[in-house]
N, C-alpha and C positions, 0 to 999 in steps of 0.2 A: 698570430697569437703571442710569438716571442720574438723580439727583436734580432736575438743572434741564439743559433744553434751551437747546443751546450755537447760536444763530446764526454763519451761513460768515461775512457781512460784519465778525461783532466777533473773527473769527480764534478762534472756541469751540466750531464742531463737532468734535464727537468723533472722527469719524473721519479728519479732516482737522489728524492731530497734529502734523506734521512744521513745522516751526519757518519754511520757506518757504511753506509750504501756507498759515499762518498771517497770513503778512506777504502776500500776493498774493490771497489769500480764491479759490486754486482747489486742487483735487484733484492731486496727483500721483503718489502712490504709491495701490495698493490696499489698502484696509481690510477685516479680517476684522470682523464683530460677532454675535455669535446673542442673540436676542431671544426671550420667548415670547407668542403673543396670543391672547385667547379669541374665539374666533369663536361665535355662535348658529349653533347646529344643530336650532333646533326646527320639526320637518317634522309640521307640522299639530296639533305636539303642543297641550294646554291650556296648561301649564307648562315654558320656557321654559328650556332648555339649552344650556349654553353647552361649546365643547370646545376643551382649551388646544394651540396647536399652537406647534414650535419652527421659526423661523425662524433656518436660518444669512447670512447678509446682507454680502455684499461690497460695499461703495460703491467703483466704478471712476472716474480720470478723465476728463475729456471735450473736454479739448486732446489735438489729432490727434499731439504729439509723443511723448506716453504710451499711445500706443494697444497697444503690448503688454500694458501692463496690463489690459486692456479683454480681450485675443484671449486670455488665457492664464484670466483669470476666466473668461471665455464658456466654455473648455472645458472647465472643472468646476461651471457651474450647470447645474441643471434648467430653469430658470427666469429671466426679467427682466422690471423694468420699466424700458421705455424712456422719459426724461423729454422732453419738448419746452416751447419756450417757446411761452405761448401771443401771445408778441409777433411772436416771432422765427421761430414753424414751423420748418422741416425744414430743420438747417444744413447744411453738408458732411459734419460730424463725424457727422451722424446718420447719415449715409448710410453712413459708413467698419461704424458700429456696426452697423448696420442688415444690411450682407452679411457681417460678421464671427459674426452671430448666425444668419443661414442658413447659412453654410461647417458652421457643429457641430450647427442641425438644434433651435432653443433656442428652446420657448413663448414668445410672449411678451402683453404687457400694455403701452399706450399712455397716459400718466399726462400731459393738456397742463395743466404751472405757470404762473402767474404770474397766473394769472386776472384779476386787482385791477390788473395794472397798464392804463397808457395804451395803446391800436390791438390789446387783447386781443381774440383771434375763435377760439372753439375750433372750429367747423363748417369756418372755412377753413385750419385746421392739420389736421383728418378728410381734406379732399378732398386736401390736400398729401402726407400718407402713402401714401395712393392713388394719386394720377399719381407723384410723385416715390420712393416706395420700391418701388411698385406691390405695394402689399397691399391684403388686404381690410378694409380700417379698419372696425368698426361699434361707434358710440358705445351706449353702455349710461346714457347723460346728457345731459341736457339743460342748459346753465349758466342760474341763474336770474337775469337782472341782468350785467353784464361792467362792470371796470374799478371806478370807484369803488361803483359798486353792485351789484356782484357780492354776493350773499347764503346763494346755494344752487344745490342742483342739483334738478332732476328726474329720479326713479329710471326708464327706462323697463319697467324689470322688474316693479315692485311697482307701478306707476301713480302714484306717491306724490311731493313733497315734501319737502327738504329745508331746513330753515334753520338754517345755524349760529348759536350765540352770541357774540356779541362779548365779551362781560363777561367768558368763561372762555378768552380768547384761541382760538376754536374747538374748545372740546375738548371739549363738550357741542351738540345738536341738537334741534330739533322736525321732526317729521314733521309736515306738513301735505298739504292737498290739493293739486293743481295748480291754477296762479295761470290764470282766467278765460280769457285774452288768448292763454296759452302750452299749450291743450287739444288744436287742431286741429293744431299742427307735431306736440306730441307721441305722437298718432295715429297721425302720417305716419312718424316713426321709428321708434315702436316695432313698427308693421307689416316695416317692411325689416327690423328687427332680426331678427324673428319669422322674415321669408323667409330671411334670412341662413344662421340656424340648423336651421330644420326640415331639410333635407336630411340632417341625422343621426341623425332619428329618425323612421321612416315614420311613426307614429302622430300625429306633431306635423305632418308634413304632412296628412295630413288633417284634423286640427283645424282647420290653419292655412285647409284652403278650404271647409271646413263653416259651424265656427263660431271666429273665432280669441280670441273672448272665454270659450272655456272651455277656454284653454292654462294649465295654473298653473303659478305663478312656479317651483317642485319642477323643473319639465318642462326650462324656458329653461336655468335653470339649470347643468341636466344637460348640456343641447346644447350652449352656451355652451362647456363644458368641454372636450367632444369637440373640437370644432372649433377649439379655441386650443391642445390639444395637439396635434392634427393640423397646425398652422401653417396651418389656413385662413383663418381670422379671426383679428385684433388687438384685441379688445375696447378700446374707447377710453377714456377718465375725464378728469375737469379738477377743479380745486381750486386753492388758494396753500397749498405746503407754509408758508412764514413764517409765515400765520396760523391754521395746523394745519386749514385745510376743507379736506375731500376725503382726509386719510389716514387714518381710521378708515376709509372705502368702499374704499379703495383698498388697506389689509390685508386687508379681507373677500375682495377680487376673488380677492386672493393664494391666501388657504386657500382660496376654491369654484373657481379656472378654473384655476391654474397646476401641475403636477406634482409630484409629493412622490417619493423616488425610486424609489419602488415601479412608478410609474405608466409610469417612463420604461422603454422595451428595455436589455433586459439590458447591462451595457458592452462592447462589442466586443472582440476582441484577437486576439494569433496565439501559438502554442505555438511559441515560438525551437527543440523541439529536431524538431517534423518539419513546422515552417513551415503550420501548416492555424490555419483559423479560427475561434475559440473565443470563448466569454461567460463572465461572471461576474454573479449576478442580484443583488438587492441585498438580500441576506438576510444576519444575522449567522451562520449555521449553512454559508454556503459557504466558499470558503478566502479567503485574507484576498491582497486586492487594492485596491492606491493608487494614485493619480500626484501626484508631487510637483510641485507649478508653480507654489511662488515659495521665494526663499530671502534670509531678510531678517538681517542682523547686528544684534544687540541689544545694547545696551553692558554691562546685567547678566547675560543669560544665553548670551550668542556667539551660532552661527549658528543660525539657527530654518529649518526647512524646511517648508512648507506643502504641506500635503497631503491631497486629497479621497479617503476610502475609498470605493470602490465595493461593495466583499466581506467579509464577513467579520468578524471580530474582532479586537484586538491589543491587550495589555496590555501598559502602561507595562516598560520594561527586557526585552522581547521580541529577537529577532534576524529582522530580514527581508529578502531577497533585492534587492539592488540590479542591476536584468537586463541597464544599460547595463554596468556593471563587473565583472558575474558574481557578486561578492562579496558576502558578508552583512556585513548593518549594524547594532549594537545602537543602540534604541530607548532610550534611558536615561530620559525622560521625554515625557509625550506632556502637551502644554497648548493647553487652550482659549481660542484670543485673542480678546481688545474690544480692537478698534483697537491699540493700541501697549503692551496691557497682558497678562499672560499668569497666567490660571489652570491650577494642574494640574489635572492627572485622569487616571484609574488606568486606565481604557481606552479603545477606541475602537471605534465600530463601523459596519458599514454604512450611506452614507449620510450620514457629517457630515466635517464640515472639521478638521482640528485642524494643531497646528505640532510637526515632532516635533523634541528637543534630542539631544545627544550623537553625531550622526550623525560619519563621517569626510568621505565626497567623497558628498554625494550634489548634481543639479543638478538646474535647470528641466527638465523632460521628464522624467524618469525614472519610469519603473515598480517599486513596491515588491512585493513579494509574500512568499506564502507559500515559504518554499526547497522544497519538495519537489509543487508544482502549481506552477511556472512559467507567466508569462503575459507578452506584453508589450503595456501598453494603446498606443492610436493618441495618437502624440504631437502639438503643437501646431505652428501654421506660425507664423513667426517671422518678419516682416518684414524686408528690407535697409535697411543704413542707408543716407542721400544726401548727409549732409553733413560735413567734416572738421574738426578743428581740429589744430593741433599745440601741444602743451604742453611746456613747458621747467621743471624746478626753480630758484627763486630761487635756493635758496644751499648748498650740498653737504650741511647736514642734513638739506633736504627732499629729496637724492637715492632715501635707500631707505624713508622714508617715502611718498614717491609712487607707489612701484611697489605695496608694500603696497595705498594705498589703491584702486589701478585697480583691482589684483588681485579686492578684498572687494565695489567696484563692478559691476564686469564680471559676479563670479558671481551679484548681486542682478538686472539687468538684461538681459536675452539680448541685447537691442537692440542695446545700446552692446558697438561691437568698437576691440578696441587693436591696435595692428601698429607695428612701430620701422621707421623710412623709413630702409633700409639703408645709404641715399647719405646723408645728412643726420646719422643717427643720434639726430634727431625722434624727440618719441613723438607719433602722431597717433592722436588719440580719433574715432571715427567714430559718428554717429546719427542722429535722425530728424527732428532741425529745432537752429534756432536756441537757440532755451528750452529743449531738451531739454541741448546741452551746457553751457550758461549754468549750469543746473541740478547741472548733476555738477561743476562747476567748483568751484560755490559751496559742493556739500554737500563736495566736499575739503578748502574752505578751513575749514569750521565743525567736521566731523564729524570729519577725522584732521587739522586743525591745519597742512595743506601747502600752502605758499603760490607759487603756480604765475605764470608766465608764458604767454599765448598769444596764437598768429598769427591772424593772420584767419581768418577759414571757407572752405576749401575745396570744393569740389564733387566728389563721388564719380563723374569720369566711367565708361563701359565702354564694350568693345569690342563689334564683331558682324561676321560674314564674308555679303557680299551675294551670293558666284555660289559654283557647286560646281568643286572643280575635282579632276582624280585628280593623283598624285604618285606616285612611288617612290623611296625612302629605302632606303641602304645603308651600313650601320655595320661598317667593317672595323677593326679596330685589332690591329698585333701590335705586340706587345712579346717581354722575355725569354721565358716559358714560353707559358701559355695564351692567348691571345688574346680579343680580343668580335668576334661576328659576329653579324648580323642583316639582315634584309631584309624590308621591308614594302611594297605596294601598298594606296593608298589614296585614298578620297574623302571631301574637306571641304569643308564649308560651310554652308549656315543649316539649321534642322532643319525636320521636314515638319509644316505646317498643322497637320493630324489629331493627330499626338502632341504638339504646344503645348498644343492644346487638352485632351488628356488629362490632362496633364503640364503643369500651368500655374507650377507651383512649380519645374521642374527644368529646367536649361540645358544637358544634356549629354546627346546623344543619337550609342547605341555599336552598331552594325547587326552584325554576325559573319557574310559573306556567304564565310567560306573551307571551303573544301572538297579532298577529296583528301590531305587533311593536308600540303597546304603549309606549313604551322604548328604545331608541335602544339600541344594543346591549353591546356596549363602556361603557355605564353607568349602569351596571349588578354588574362589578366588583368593581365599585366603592361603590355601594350601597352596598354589599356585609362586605367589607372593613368595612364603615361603622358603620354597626352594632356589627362586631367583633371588632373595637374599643370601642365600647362602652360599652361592656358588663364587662370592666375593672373594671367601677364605678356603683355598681346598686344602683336599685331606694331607698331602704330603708335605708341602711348605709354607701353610698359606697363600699360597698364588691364590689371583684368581682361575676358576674353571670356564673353560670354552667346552662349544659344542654338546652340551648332556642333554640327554632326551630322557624325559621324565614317562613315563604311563600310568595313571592311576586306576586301580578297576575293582578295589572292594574296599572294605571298611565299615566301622560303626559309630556311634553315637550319641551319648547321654542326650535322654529329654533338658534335664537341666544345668549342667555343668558343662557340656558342652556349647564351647564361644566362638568366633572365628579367632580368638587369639591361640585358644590351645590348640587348634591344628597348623595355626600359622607357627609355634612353638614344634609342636609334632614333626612337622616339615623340615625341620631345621637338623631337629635331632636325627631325625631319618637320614638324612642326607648324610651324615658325618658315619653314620653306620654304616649303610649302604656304601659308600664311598668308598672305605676303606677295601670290601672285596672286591668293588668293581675295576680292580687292575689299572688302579691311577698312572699316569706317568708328567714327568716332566717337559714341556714344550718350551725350545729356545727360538728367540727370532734369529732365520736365517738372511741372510743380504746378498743382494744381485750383486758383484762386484764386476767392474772393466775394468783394467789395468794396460795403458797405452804405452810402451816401451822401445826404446832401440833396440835390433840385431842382439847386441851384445850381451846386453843385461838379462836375456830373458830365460836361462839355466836359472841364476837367483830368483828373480821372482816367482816363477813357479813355486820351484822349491821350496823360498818363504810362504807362498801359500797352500801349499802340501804341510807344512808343521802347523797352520794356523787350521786342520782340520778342512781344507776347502776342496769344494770338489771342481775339478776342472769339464768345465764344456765345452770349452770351441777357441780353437785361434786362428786368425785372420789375419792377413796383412793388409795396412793398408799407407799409403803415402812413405815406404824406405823404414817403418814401423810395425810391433805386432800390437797386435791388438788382444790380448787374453780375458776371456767371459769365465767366471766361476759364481760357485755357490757358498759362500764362508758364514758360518754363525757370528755371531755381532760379538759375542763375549771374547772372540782372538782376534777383534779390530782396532781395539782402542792404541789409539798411538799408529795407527796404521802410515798415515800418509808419511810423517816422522822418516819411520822404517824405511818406505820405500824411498822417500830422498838419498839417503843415505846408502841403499842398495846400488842406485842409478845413477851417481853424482846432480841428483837433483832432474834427470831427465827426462823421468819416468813422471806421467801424471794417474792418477784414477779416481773413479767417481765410485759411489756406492749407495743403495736403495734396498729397501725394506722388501723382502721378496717373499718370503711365510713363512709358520711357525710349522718346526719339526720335532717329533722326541728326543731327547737331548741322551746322548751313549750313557750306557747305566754308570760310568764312575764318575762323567763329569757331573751328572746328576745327583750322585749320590755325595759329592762332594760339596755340592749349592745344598741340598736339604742338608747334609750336614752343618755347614754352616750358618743359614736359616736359624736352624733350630737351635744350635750352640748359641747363633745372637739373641732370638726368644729366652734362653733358658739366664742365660746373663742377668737380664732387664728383668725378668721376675724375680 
């Protein structure tokens, strides 16, 4: 598909087009590519067949501030392979990816890189997946040699030998025997391997206690398969992608262990018009079902929308039901992307990715379909953003250039949220780290030419209510004719254990305890409405409120003056009341930090993370390094990495990720509302 292989370091992988991606040699947007690869499929034959399978291939990135791109690809593969370094084992980021790919239920495949480099140890990155992601890791390899003499691997499946060649930069192999010294280890693993898997196949269990030397490779195989779609086993692998060993074994694993979409349960969904729960299988003969989950601007062909068919069929200039908007959407061309490049093609079918052109409003989430079979597939969860920045235009032509360019941003990105700070008349950009606004700043200033001013970074604080308390709220207002009446009884405050836990994605919880028709029922949802308006602004600094649980269970009601607005009014009011005794506090996001350091340096950095408030968890050694795990609020990180250069002579590296929101010590609290409000009372 490309002539010559582009290395990340010389800014020349393929997938990694973006002109930042280039200059910084990491990933940040996601790449579509389809590939095809010939696998051998000869099962016992004399002569040797090979069968060509298509590979569609998203390369996602692997900085924690791009992680949407990560959760929104997980939601339309079958399949991944998860990379590790074999320096580095199991980073944070793995871990983010790691429960991102159980939330949607996604086979996977454990691929430890770098094999060649220095303190490489693939056995102790296996037992790392194990305690640390707690899975069932089982290497399918043995490395032959590590670091500079890394040469090959040991297949424990075939018994066999691996050596790559240097001369063809690994792109050719000899099978050999196993090397004398490395018999008796790989005995010993490929026995676990064997226990690993037999339990999906009675027959292989008895082999495996008879005689397990007359299990064939057909058999393992087979099991292998089962159980990595099952998500019981991770099949493991190592190689150095740079020097191409280990990716020819590691496309085979793909076509034999990983799901093709036949493999996977049908795709779930619900029938919007009587709410019950429906599938669509993955065959071109059912009706035609997508989700669209990315939508990227192209400067030759405008907005591109990506999107996985699950069902069905669809040719190019088609019209397909958009189910967020109701509306039908012409199809005017449907292309096949590599990376940043766009082939057409006349149709599309179950089963593969394409980008469709011509659309009017379609977004991230959205379900396509056929108009006359409605469906609507399970959409993706979308992370909060933590961090703020405010933007200002240099000079009044970049006024409505700016807005444009948020506008084409925002709908490429679910993450990044805009909102205009009504006192200020700021626009502040809101997302998920440092680098991630840096990023959209920059592609502003490259991509639409608009040359921006901005504040420091903010902190996305929230609210939370600690005690329940009941209220009663009464909205009389008359005026000339009709009047508003309204009256509600009501209990607020934090929401129950049990339903967090159901409900880990959603902070509003609405009980309906009225009876007798104190209320009727038209005015439920407004009252309802209400309060989840309000929780925008809380009582103490305007943050927004997480987690409140409402209960409503008496009240009254004028025959005439009562409307759904004045209880939707009532609601509001109530809340701000109420509020105020239900022992508000302040919530700051706190952040997973690692911080990877020499021997020497690691009195200072402690240290600096002990004045930065951070609480320390756990240190490790690992490769002539420590390794320190803490807990630090985001508002005594900014300038961090800065700091730590300079702590370590530049030694020290660390990554950092959004980990939860906590009540924030009552003076640093009391010092954000004070300041809050000092900025509020300013601006009025």
């Amino acid at each position: 598909m490309i002539h010559r292989i582009g290395e990340v370091h010389e800014g020349a992988a393929t997938t990694d087009w973006m002109e930042q991606e280039k200059e910084r040699g990491i990933t940040i947007t996601s790449a579509a590519v389809s590939c095809k690869w010939n696998f051998p499929t000869d099962k016992g034959k004399t002569t040797p067949e090979s069968k060509e399978y298509a590979f569609n291939i998203i390369d996602t990135p692997g900085h924690v501030d791009f992680t949407v791109e990560v959760e929104r690809s997980m939601r339309v593969l079958d399949g991944l392979i998860a990379l590790f370094s074999a320096v580095d084992g199991v980073e944070p980021q793995s871990e983010t990816v790691w429960r991102q790919a159980n939330r949607y239920g996604v086979p996977r495949i454990g691929f430890v890189n770098k094999m060649d480099r220095a303190g490489a140890d693939f056995l102790n990155v296996v037992k790392q997946v194990r305690e640390m992601l707690g899975s069932k890791a089982v290497p399918l390899q043995l490395p032959i040699g590590a670091e500079d003499n890394f040469q090959g691997v040991v297949d424990l499946i075939k018994m066999k030998g691996i050596i790559w060649h240097m001369e063809t930069e690994g792109m050719t192999f000899d099978e050999i025997e196993i090397p004398a010294d490395m018999k008796e280890e790989a005995e010993l693993w490929r026995a676990q391997l064997v226990e690993a898997v037999a339990e999906y196949d009675d027959q292989l269990m008895e082999k495996f206690f008879d005689d397990p030397d007359s299990i064939s490779e057909a058999e393992i195989h087979e099991a292998i398969r089962k159980a990595t779609i099952d998500l019981s086993i991770v099949p493991m692998m190592c190689g150095s992608s740079f020097k191409n060993k280990g990716v020819q074994t590691a496309l085979d694993a793909v076509c034999r262990y990983l799901p093709s979409p036949i493999d996977i349960p049908p795709a779930p969904g619900v029938n919007p018009d009587t709410g019950e729960e429906i599938t669509r299988k993955a065959d071109p003969k059912e009706p035609f079902a997508a989700l669209a989950f990315k939508i990227m601007t192209d400067p030759f062909v405008g907005r591109l929308a990506f999107f996985r068919c699950y069902s069905g069929h669809l040719d190019a200039g088609s019209y397909v039901r958009n189910m967020r908007s109701g509306k039908n959407e012409r199809i005017s061309r449907i292309m096949k992307m590599f990376a940043n490049k766009q082939n057409p093609i006349d149709f599309i079918e179950a089963g593969d990715i394409g980008a469709a052109v011509g659309f009017k409003e379609i977004k991230t989430g959205d379900t396509l379909c056929d108009e006359n079979h409605p469906i609507v597939l399970e959409n993706m969860f979308i992370p909060e953003p933590v961090i703020a920045i405010a933007v200002e235009p240099k000079t009044q032509a970049d006024v409505d250039k700016m807005g444009m360019a948020i506008a084409k941003l925002v709908e490429e990105d679910p993450t990044l949220r805009v909102n205009t700070d009504e006192e200020t008349g700021q626009t502040i950009l809101r997302g998920m780290g440092e680098l991630h606004l840096e990023i959209i700043v920059d592609r502003m200033r490259r991509e639409f030419k608009v040359e921006v001013n901005q504040g420091a970074p903010m902190v996305s604080y929230k609210e939370a209510f600690t005690a329940t308390v009941q209220h009663r709220e009464v909205l009389k207002k008359q005026t000339g004719g009709r009047g508003k009446f309204a009256d509600i009884q009501f209990e607020l405050g934090p929401v129950d254990q049990e339903w967090q836990a159901e409900n880990p994605d959603k902070h509003f919880q609405f009980v309906n305890d009225l009876f007798g028709g104190s209320i009727p029922k038209e005015f439920v949802g407004p009252i309802q409405k209400g309060f989840e308006n309000a929780m925008g602004t809380g009582v103490l600094a305007a943050y927004p409120v997480v987690n409140m649980k409402v209960r409503i269970f008496d009240g009254s009601f004028h025959a005439v003056d009562s409307d759904g607005m004045s209880f939707e009014l009532c609601a509001r009011s109530g809340f701000r009341e109420a509020g105020r005794k239900a022992k508000p506090v302040l919530l700051e996001p706190i952040m997973k930090v690692e911080v990877i350091t020499p021997d020497q340096y690691m009195g200072d950095v402690t240290g600096d993370l002990n004045r930065r408030r951070g609480m320390l968890e756990g240190m490790d050694s690992r490769n002539n390094a420590q390794v320190i795990k803490a807990k630090v609020p985001l508002s005594e990180m900014f300038g961090y990495v800065t700091q730590l250069r300079s702590l370590s002579s530049g030694r020290a590296t660390s990554t950092m990720e959004f980990s939860h929101y906590a009540p924030a010590p009552n003076n640093i609290a009391e010092e954000v509302i004070a300041k809050q409000k000092g900025k509020l009372k300013v601006e009025e």
